[in-house]
BATIVO-801382 format. One record per residue: residue number from 1; residue in one letter; x, y, z of N, C-alpha, C in turn. Coordinates in Angstrom, 1 decimal, padded with zeros to 4 digits, m for minus. Atoms other than C-alpha are relative to their C-alpha. Example, Ala and Ser with C-alpha at 12.3 -4.5 7.8 and 13.67 -1.06 7.14 Angstrom:
<sites>
1/A/000.9/m001.2/000.0/012.3/m004.5/007.8/000.9/001.2/000.0
2/S/m000.9/m001.1/000.0/013.7/m001.1/007.1/m000.8/001.1/000.8
</sites>
This chain:
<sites>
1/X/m001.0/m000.6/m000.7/m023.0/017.7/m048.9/001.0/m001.1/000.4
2/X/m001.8/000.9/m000.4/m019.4/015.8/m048.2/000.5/000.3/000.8
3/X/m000.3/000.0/m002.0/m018.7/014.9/m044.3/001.6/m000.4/m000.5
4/X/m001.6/m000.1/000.2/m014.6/015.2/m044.3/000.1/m001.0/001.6
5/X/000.1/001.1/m001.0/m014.6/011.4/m041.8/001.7/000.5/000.6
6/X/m001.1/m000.4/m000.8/m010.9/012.8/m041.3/000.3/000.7/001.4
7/X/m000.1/m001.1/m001.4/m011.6/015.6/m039.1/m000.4/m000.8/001.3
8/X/000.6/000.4/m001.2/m013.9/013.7/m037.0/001.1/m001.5/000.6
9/X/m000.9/001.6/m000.2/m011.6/010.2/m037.0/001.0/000.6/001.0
10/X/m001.2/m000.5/m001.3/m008.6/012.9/m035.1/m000.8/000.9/001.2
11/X/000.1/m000.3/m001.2/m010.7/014.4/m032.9/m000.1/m001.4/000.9
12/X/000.8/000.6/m001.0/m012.4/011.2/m031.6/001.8/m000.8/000.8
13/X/m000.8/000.6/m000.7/m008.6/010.0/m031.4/000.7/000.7/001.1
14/X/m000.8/m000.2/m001.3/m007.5/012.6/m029.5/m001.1/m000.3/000.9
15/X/000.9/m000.3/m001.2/m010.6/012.5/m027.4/000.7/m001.2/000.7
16/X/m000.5/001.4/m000.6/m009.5/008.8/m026.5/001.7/000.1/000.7
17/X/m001.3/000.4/m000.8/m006.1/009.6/m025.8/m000.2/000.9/001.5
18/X/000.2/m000.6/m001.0/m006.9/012.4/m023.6/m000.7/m000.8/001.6
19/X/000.2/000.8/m001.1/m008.9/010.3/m021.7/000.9/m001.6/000.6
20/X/m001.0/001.1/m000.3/m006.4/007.6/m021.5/001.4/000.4/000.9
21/X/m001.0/m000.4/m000.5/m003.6/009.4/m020.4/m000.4/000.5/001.4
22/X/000.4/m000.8/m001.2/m005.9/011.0/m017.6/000.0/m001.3/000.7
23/X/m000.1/001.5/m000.8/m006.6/006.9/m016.6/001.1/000.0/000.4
24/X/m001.4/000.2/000.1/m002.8/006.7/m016.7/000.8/001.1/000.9
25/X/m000.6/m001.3/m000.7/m002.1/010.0/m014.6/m000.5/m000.6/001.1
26/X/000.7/000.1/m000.7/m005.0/008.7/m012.0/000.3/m001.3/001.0
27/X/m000.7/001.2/m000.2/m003.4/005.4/m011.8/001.2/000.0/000.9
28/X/m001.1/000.1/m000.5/m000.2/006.6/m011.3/m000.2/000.7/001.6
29/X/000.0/m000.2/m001.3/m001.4/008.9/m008.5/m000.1/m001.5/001.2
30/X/000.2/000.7/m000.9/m002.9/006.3/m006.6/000.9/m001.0/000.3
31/X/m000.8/000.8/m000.2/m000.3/003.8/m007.3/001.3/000.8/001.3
32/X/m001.2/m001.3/m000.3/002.4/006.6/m005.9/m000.9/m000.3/002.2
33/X/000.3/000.0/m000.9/000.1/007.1/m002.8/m000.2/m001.0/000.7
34/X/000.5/001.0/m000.6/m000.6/003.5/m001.7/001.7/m000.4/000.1
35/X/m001.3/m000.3/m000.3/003.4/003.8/m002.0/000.8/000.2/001.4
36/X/m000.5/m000.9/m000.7/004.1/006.5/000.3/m001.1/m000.5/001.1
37/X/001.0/000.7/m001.1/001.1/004.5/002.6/001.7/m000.8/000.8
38/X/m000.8/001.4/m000.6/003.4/001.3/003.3/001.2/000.3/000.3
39/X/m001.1/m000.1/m000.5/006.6/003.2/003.3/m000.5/000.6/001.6
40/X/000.2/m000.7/m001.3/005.4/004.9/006.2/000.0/m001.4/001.2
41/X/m000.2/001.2/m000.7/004.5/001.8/007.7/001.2/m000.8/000.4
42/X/m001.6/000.8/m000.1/007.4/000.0/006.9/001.0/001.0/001.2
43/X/m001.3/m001.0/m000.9/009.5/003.3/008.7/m000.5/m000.3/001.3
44/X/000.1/000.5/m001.1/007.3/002.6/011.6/000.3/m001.3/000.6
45/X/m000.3/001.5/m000.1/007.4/m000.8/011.9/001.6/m000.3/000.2
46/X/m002.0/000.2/000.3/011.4/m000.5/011.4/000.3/000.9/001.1
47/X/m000.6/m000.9/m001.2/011.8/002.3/014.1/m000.6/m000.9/001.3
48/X/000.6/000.8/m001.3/009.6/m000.1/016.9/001.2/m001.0/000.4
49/X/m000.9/001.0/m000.1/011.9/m002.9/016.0/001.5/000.4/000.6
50/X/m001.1/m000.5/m000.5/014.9/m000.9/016.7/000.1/000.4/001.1
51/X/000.1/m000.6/m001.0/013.9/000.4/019.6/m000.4/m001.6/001.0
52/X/000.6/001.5/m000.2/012.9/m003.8/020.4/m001.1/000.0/000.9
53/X/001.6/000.2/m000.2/009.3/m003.2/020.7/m000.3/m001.1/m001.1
54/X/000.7/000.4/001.6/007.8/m005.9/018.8/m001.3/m000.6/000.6
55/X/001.3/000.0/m000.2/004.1/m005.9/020.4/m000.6/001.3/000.9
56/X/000.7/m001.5/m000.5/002.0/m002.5/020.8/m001.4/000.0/m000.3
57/X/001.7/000.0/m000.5/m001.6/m001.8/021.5/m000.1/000.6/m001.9
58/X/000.3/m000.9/001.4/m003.4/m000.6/017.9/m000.6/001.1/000.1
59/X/m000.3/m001.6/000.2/m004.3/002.5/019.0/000.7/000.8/000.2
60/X/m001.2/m001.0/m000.5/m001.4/003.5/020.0/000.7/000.6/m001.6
61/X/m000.3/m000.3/001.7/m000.3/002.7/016.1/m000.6/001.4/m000.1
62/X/000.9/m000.7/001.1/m003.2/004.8/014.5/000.7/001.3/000.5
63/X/m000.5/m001.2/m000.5/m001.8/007.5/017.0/001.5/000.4/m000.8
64/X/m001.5/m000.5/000.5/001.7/007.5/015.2/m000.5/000.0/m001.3
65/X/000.7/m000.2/001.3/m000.4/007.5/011.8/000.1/m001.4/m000.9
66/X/m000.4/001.2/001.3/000.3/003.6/010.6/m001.7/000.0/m000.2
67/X/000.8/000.2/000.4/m002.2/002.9/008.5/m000.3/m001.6/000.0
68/X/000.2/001.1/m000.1/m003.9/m000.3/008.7/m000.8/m000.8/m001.0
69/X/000.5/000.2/001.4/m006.0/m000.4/005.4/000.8/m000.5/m001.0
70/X/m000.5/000.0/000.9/m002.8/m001.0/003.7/001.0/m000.9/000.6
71/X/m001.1/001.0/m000.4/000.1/m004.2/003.7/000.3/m000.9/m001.5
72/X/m000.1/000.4/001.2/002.0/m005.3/000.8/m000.4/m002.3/000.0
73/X/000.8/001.7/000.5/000.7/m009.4/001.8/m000.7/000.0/001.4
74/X/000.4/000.2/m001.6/m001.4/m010.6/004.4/m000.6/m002.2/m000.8
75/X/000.2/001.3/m000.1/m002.3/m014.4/005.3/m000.5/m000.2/001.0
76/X/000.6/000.0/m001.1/m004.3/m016.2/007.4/m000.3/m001.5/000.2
77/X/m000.3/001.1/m000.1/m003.1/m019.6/009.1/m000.8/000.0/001.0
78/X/000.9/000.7/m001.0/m005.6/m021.2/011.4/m001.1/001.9/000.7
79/X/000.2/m001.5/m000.5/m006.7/m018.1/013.5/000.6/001.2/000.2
80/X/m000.9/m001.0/m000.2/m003.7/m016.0/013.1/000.0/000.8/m001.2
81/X/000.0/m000.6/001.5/m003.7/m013.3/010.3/001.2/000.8/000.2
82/X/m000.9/m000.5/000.5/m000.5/m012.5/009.0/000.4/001.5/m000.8
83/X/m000.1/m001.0/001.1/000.3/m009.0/007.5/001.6/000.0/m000.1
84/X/m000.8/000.1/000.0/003.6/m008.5/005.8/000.0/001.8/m000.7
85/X/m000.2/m000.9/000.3/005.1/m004.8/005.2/001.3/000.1/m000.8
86/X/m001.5/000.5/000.6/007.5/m005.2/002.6/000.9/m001.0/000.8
87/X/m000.5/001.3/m000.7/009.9/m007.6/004.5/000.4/000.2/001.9
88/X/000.7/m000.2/m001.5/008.1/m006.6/008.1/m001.0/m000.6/000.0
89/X/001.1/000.8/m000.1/006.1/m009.3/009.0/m000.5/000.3/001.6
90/X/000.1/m000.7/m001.0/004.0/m008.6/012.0/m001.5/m000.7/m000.2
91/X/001.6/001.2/m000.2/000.1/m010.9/013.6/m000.6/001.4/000.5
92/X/001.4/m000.6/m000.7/m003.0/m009.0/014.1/m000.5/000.0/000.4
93/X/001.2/000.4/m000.7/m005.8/m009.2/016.5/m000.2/001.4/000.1
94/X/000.9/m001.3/000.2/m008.2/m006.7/016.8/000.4/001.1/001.3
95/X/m000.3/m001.2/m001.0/m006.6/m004.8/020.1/001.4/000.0/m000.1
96/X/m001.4/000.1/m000.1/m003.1/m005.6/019.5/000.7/m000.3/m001.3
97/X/m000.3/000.2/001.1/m000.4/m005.8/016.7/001.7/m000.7/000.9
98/X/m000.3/000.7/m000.4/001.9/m008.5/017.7/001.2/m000.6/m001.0
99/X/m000.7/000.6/001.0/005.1/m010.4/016.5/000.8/000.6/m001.0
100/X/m000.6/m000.8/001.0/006.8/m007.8/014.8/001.4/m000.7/m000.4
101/X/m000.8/000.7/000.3/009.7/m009.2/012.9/000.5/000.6/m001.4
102/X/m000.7/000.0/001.4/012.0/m008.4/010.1/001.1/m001.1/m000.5
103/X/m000.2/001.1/000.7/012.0/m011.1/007.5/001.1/000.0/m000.6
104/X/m001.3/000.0/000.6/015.6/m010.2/006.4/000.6/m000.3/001.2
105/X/m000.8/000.0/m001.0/017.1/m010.6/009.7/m000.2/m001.7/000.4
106/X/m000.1/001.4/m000.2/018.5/m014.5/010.1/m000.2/m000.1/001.6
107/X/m000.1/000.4/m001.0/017.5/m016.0/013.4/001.1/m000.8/000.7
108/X/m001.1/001.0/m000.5/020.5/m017.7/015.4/m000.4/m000.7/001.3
</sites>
């Protein structure tokens, strides 16, 4: 009997794409939603500042919904840990979020 290696060679390719494009859909979600995380932040972080709050308890945060799992840099000089929110830099300690600052704005 004569196995036709064609048939099977396009399914196995679609199977691979299928599942590739699904990585690539899965991807994009989460990229999209870790997105729409930091913007949030960032809008908070940018309405505190305007209002010239730049140090608030952290549960007061979690109460306005910033998330704190997420920061496009963080750093950590001696004892101080740096998180940066797009170009909202802003120090952490574990009852307080501290130093709020936007790193576009020149100091005089």
């Amino acid at each position: 009997m004569y196995h036709d290696w064609s048939k099977s060679l396009k399914i196995k390719e679609s199977h691979t794409w299928y599942h590739n494009a699904g990585r690539q859909m899965l991807s994009r979600h989460y990229k999209n939603k870790v997105i729409r995380i930091l913007d949030n932040n960032n809008f908070i972080l940018r309405r505190l500042l305007s209002m010239g709050v730049t140090s608030l308890d952290v549960n007061t945060l979690r109460q306005m919904q910033f998330n704190f799992d997420f920061s496009s840099s963080y750093h950590k000089i001696g004892r101080r840990q740096l998180y940066t929110c797009f170009d909202v830099q802003y120090e952490l300690t574990p009852t307080r979020i501290m130093n709020i600052r936007d790193l576009l704005e020149r100091d005089v």
